[in-house]
C-alpha positions as CSV (number, residue, x, y, z in Angstrom):
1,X,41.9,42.1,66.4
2,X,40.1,41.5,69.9
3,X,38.8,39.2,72.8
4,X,36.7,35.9,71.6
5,X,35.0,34.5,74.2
6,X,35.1,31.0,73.3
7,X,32.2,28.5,73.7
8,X,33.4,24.8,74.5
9,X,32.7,21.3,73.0
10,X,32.1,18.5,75.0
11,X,33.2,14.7,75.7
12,X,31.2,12.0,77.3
13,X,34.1,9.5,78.2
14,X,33.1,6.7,80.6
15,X,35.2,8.2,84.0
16,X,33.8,11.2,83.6
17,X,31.5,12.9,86.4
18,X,28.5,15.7,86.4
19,X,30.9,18.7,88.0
20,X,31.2,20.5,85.1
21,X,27.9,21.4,84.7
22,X,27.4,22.0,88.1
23,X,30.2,24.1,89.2
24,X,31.3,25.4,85.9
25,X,28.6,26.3,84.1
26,X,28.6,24.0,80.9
27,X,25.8,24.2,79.3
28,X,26.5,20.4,77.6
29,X,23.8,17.8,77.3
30,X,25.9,15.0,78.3
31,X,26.1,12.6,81.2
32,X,28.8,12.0,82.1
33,X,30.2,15.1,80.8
34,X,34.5,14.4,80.9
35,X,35.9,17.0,79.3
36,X,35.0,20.4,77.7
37,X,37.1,21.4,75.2
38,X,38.0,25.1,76.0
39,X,40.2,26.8,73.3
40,X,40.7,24.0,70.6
41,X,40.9,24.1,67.0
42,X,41.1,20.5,66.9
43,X,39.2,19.0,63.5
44,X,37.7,16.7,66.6
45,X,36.2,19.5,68.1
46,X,36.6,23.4,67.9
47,X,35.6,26.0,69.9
48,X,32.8,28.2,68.8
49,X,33.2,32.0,69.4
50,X,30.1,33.6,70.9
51,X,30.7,37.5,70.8
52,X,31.6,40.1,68.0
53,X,31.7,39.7,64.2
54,X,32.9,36.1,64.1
55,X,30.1,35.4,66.1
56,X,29.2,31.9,65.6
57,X,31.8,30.8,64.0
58,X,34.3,28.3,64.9
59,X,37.8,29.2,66.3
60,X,39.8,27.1,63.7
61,X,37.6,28.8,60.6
62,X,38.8,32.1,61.8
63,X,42.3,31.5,62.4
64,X,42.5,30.1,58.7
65,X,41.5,33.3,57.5
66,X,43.3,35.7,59.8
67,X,46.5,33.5,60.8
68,X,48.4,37.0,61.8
69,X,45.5,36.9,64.8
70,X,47.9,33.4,65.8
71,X,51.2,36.2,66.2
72,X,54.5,36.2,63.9
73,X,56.2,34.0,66.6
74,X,53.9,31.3,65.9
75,X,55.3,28.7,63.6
76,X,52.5,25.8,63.2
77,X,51.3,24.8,60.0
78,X,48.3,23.5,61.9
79,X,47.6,26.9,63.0
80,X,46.7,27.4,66.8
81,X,49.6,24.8,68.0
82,X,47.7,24.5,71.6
83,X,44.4,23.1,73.1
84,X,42.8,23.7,76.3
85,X,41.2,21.8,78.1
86,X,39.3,21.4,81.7
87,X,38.9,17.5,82.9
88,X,36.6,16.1,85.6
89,X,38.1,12.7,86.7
90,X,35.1,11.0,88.8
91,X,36.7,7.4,87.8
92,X,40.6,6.8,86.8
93,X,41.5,7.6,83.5
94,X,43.0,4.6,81.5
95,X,46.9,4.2,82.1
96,X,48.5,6.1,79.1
97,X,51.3,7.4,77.0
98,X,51.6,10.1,74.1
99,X,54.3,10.0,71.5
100,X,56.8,12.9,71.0
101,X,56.2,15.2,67.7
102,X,58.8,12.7,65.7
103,X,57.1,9.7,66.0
104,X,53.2,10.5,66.4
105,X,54.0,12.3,62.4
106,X,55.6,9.1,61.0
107,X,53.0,6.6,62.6
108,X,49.7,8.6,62.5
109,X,50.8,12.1,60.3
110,X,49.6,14.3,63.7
111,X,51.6,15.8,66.1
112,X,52.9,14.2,69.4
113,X,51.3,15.4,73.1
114,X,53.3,17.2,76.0
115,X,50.9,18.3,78.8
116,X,50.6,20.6,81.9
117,X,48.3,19.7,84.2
118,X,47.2,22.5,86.5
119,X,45.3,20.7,89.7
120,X,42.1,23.2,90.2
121,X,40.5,20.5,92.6
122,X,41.0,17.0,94.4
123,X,39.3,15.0,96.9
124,X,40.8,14.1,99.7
125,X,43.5,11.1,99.0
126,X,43.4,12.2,95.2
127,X,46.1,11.3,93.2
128,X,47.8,11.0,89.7
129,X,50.3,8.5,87.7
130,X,53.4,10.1,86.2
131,X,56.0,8.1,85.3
132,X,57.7,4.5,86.7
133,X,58.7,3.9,90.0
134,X,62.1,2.5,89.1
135,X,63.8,1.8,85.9
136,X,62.0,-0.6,83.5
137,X,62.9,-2.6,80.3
138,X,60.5,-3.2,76.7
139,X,60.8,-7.1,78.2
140,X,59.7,-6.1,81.9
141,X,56.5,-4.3,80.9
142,X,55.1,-6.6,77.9
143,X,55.5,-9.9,81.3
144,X,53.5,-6.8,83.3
145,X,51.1,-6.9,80.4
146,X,50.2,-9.8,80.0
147,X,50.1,-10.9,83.4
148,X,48.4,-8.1,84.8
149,X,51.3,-6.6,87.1
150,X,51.3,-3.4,85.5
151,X,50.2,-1.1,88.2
152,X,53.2,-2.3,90.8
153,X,55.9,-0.6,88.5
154,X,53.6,2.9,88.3
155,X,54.6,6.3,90.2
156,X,51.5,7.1,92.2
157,X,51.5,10.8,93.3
158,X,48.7,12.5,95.6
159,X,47.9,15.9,94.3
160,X,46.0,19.1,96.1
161,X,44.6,21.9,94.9
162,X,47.0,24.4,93.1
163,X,49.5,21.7,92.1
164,X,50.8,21.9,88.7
165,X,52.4,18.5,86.6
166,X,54.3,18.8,83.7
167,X,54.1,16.0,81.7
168,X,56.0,15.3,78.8
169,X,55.5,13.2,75.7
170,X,56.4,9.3,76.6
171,X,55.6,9.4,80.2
172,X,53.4,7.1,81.6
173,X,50.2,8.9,83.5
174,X,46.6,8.8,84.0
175,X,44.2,11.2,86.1
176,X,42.7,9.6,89.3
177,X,39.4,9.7,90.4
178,X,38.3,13.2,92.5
179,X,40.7,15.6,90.1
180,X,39.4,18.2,88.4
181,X,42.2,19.4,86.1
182,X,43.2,22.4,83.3
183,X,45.0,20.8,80.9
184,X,47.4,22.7,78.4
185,X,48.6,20.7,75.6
186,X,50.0,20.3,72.2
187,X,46.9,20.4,69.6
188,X,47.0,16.9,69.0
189,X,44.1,13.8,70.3
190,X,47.1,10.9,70.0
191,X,46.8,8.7,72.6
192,X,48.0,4.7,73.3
193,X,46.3,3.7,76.2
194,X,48.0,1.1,78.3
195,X,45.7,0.1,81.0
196,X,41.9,0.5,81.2
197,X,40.5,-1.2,84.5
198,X,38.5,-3.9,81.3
199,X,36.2,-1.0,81.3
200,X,33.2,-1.6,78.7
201,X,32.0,1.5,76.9
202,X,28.9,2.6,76.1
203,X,28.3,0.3,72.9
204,X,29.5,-2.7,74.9
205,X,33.0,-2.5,74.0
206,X,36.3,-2.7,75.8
207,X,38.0,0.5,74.7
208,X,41.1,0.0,72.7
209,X,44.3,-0.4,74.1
210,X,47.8,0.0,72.0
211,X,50.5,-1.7,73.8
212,X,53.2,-2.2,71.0
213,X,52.8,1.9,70.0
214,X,53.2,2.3,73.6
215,X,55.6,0.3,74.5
216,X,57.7,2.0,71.4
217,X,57.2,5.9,73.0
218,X,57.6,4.9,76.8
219,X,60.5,6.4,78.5
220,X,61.4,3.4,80.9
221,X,63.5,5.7,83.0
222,X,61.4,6.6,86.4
223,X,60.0,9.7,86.5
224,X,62.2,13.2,86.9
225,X,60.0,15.7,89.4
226,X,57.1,16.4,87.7
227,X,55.2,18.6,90.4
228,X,56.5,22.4,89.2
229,X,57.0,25.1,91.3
230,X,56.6,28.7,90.3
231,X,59.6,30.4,88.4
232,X,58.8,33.8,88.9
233,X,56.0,35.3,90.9
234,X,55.2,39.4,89.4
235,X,53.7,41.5,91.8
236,X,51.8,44.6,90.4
237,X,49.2,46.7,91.4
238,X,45.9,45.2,91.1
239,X,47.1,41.4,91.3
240,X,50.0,39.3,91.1
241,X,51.2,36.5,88.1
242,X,53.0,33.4,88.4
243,X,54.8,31.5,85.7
244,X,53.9,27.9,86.6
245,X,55.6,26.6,83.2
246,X,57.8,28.2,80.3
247,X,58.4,25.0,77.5
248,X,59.3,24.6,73.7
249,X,55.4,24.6,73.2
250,X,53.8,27.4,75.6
251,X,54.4,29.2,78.6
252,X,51.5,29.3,81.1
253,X,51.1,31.7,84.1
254,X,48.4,31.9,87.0
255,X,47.1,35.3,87.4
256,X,46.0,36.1,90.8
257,X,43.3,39.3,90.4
258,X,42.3,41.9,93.5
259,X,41.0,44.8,91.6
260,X,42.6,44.9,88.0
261,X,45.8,43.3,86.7
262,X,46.9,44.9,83.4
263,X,49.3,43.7,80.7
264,X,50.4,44.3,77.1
265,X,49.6,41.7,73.9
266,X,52.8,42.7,71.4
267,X,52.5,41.0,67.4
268,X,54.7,38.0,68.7
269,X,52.1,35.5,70.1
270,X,48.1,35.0,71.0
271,X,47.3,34.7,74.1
272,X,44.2,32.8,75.9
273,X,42.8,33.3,79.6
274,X,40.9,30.4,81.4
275,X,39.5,31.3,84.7
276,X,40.4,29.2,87.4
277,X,38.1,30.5,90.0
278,X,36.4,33.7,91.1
279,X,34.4,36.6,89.1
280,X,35.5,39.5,86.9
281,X,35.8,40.4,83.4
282,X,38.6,41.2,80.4
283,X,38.7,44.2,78.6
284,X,41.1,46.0,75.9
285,X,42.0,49.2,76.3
286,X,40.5,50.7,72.7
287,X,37.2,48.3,73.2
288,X,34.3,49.6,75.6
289,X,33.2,45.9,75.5
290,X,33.4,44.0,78.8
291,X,33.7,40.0,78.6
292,X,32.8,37.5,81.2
293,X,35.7,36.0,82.8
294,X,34.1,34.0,85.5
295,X,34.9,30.1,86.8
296,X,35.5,28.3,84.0
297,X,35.3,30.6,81.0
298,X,37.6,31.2,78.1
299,X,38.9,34.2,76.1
300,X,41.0,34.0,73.3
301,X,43.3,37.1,72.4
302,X,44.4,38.0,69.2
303,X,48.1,39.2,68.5
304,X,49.1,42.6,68.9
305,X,45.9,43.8,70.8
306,X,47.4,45.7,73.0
307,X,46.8,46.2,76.7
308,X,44.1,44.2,78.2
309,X,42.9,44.2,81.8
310,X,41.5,41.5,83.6
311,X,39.0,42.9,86.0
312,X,37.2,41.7,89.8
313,X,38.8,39.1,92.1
314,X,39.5,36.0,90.5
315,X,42.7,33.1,89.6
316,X,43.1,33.3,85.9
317,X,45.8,30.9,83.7
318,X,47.2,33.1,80.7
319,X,48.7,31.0,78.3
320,X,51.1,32.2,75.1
321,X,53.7,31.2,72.7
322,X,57.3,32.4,72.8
């Protein structure tokens, strides 16, 4: 039982940009550098922890061996049943869709995606996609296809720092350009991409695009509010916590640290802390062992730890299972 500070894995996608590496720390030899993969046990890329006696050792290895470290609340029989993620956006992301759980097991034996998207940055005029601007039909959007009208039936959204988008499997979305974004997801890399700007990658190669799967998971309805407000804000000594999100997959909250924000791990659930911004550290209460919790690290917490303390003056997203 304990803290894992976690060490992330990297993705090079073509719209990615360099500020990960330069204002978070990552450590990654890759340009551009898109995504780091924060807590993942994902087989296409797990987390490495980097402290203690599992040192070296990657995060899904040791969850296979100790799954009561997951909590007994935690029903996944592909163990950690999240991944965490941080995204630099310095081009649009293709126009996408992921399928529910139901339909991304039948067509591809993996589970669906349902995202939050907590906004840690944007540049000025920033936005997102989520969803369609008015009700649309299978017939509609294969014309918008193939004639290259897609982007007039999109929901564009701006977006500012300290938003928060929940976005459901089957909803249409893509990142735009200037967003830096934590993303908390199912565990699962299925995605149809719609739209794609006839981007070439880096062998020369339009990137694939999966219209019919898409057009089979798309809810043609437009878009309920995405944008979430906070349900409950906690005030305690020490700092204050928000729940920004509370679904059938994970509840996330944004820890806001002064001086030192305490709370209690029970046997039910992990729990992970990604630092938003500021400095500080974690620490149990039976372990003399400090951990870096600074901009853009990630500690994952074992069930039934016990109290841990988050330490300095720093925005922290705790994220759990229910």
């Amino acid at each position: 039982m304990g803290a894992f500070l976690l060490e992330p894995v990297g993705k090079d996608y073509i719209w990615g940009g360099t500020r990960l590496k330069t204002e978070y720390g990552k450590n990654i030899d890759m340009t551009p550098l898109a995504e780091t993969w924060e807590c993942s046990t994902h087989s296409d890329g797990p987390s490495r922890i980097v402290n203690g006696e599992f040192a070296g050792r990657t995060l899904d290895v040791v969850l296979r061996e100790h799954p009561e470290f997951l909590g007994k609340r935690v029903k996944s029989a592909d163990g950690l049943p999240i991944l965490i993620k941080l995204i630099d956006a310095a081009q649009d992301l293709s126009v996408q869709v992921h399928p529910d759980d139901e339909y991304a097991r039948e067509h591809e034996g993996l589970n669906g995606k349902t995202e939050l998207w907590c906004v840690i940055d944007a540049q000025p005029d920033a936005s997102i996609v989520c969803g369609f601007a008015h009700p649309v039909t299978r017939e509609l959007l294969g014309t918008a296809i193939e004639t290259g009208n897609f982007a007039k039936h999109l929901q564009r959204v701006p977006v500012h720092k300290g938003d928060v988008f929940f976005i459901p499997a089957g909803t249409i979305h893509s990142i735009g350009a200037g967003v830096i974004i934590a993303e908390i997801q199912e565990n699962s890399n299925v995605t149809y991409r719609v739209y794609d700007y006839d981007r070439i990658d880096k062998y020369g190669q339009k990137r694939l695009l999966s219209y019919e799967k898409a057009l089979d998971v798309l809810d043609m309805q437009p878009a309920n509010q995405a944008r979430q407000k906070p349900k409950l804000i906690k005030c305690r000594p020490g700092g204050s916590g928000e729940i920004l999100c509370r679904c059938r997959y994970f509840t996330v909250e944004r820890i806001r640290v002064s001086d030192e924000y305490t709370f209690y791990i029970s046997d039910d659930s992990f729990q992970v802390l990604l630092c938003e911004e500021g400095t500080g550290s974690v620490k149990l209460n039976r372990d003399t062992e400090e951990l870096d919790l600074s901009k853009g690290k990630c500690v994952f917490l074992t069930a039934n730890t016990g109290e841990c303390h988050v330490i300095g003056n720093n925005s922290v997203f705790r994220v759990y299972c229910e």
